[in-house]
C-alpha positions in Angstrom: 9.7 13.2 8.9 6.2 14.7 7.9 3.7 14.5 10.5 2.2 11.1 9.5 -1.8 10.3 10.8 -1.3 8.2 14.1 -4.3 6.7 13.7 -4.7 5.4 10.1 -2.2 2.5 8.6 -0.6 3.6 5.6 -0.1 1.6 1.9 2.7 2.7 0.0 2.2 1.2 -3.8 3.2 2.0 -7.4 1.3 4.7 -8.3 2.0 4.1 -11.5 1.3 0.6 -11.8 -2.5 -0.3 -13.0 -2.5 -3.4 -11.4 -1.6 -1.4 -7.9 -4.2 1.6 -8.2 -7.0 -1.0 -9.4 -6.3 -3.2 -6.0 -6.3 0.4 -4.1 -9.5 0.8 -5.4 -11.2 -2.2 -4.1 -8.9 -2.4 -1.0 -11.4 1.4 -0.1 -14.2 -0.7 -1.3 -13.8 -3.2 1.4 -12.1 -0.9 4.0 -15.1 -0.1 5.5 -13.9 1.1 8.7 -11.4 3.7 7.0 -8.4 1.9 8.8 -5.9 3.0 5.5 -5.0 6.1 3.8 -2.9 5.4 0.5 0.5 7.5 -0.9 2.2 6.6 -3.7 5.7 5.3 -3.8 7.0 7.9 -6.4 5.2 10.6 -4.4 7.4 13.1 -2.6 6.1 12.1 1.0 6.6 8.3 -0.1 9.9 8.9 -1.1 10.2 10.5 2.3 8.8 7.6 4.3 11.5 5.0 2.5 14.0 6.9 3.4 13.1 7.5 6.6 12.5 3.5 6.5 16.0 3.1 4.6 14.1 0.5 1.9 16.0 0.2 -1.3 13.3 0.4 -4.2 16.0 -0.9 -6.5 15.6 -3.8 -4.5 12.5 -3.8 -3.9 9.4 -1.7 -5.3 6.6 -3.5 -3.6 3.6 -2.7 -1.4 4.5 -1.9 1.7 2.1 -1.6 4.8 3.6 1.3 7.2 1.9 0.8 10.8 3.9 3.2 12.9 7.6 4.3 12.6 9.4 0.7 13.8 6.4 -1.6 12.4 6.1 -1.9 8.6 5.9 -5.1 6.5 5.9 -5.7 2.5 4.7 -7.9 0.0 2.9 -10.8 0.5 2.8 -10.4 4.7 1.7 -6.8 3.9 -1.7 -8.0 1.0 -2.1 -10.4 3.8 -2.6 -8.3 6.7 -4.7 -5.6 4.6 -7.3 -8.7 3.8 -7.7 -9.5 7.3 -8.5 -6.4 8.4 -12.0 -6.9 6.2 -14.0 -9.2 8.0 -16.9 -11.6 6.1 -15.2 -13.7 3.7 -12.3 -12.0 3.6 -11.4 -14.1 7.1 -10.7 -16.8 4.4 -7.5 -15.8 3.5 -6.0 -16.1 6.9 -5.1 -19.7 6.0 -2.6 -18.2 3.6 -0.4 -17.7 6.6 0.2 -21.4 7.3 2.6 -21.0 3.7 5.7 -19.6 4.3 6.2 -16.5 3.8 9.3 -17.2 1.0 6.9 -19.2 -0.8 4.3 -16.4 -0.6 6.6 -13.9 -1.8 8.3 -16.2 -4.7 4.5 -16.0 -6.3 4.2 -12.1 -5.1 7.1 -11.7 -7.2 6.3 -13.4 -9.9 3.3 -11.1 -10.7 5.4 -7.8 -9.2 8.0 -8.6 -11.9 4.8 -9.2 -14.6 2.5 -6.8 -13.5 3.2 -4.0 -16.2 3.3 -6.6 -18.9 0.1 -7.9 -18.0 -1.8 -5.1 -16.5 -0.3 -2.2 -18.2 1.8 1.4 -16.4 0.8 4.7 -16.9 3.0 7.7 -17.8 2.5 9.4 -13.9 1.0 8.6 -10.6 -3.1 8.2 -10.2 -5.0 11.3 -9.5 -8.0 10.5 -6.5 -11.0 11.4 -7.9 -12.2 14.2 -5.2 -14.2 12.4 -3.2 -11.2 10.0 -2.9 -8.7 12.3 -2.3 -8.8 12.6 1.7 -7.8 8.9 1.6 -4.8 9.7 0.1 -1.1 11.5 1.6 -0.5 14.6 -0.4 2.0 17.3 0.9 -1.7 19.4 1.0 -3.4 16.5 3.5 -0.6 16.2 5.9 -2.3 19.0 8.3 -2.7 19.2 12.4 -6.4 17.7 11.5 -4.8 14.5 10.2 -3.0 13.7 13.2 
């Protein structure tokens, strides 16, 4: 597989989704100690790392937080563990781990299966503005200085 940064968690997501590249954007708001870089699930190195992973997106096409090669989680454990890692008021949503995680995922679902309907696709994957373009996996980031 490509050389993936050892020291950042990664967040696959529909790149094409608006829902998806709107909660990217506030998920770099609030990731203030640059603990996440971002790759798209349609992107060549994302298809790479759910292979490698053996994930069926036919499946399931969620979120999916990639910690190291043998630790990843998706859906609603995966939104979960990116809001802890926050702080401030964020620390809140820890008491959404007392629901099960089937009931978690049956409303995860429920907006995954909605989200274009309500939030609206677009025809390819966001582009990273430039100065947001280092937080994202491109075939051109994965260098020696990423590791």
């Amino acid at each position: 597989m490509t050389h993936l940064p050892k020291n950042k968690k990664i967040i696959l997501f529909d790149g094409m989704c608006n829902l998806c590249n709107n909660s990217v954007l506030k998920v770099i708001r609030f990731d203030t100690k640059n603990n996440f870089v971002f790759c798209a699930l349609q992107s060549e190195i994302g298809q790479e790392i759910i292979r490698d992973l053996k994930i069926d997106l036919l499946k399931m096409d969620s979120i999916i937080l990639y910690e190291s090669p043998n630790n990843y989680t998706y859906k609603s454990t995966a939104v979960l563990k990116i809001m802890n890692t926050f702080g401030g008021w964020w620390n809140l949503t820890q008491i959404c781990w007392i629901v099960p995680p089937f009931l978690r995922n049956l409303i995860y679902d429920f907006i995954a299966r909605n989200r274009y309907k309500w939030f609206g696709k677009k025809d390819r994957c966001m582009c990273p503005t430039p100065a947001l373009e280092k937080r994202f996996l491109t075939s051109f980031t994965i260098t020696e200085s990423t590791l």
